[in-house]
C-alpha positions in Angstrom: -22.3 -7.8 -11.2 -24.3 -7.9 -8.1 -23.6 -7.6 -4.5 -21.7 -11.0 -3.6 -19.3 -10.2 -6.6 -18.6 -6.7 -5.2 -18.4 -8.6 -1.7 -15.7 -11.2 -2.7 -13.7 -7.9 -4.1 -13.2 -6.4 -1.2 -12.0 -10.1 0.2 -10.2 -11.3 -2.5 -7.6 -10.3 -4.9 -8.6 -11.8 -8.3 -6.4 -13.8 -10.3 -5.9 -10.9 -13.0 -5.7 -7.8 -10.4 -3.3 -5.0 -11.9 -0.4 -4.1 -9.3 0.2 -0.7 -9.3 4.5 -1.4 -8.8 4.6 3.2 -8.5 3.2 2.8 -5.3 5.8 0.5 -3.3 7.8 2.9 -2.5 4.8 4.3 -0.3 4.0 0.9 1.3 5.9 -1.4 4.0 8.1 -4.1 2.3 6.0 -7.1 0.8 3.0 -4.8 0.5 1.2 -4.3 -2.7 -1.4 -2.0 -4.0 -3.7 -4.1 -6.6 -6.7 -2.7 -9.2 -9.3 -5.8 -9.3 -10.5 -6.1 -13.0 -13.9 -6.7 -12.9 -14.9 -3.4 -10.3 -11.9 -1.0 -10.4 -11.8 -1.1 -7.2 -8.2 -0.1 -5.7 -7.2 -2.9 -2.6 -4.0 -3.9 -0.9 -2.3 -7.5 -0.5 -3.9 -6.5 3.2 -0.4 -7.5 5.0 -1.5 -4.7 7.7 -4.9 -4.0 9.6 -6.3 -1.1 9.1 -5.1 1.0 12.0 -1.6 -0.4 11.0 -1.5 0.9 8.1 -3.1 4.7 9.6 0.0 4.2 12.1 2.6 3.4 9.1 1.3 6.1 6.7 1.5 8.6 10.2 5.0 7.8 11.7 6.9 7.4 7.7 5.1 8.9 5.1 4.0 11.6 7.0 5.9 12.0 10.1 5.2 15.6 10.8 2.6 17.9 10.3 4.7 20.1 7.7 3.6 21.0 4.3 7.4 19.3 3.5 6.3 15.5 4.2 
């Protein structure tokens, strides 16, 4: 593996990427949380930016700063 294969998984989900189903109920509706085969590496179906997902995971998952949510 060199650098442009690790490249193209961080843009690409590969054909045979793993989806980890456990974590849906985590993620926004039609979101997916994939292991690519080749690196292991962990990506999303990338339906949100970046900072949308920091807002989701902010305002639902963890909506307050108790040791509850």
């Amino acid at each position: 593996m060199n650098i442009l294969d690790l490249q193209r998984e961080f843009r690409v989900i590969s054909p045979g990427a793993v989806q980890l189903d456990f974590l849906e109920k985590y993620l926004r509706p039609g979101d997916s949380i994939f292991v690519q085969p080749i690196s292991g590496f962990v990506t999303s179906s990338r339906e949100l930016s970046a900072e949308d997902v920091a807002k989701y995971w902010s305002e639902v998952i963890f909506p307050d700063l108790s040791q509850e949510s």
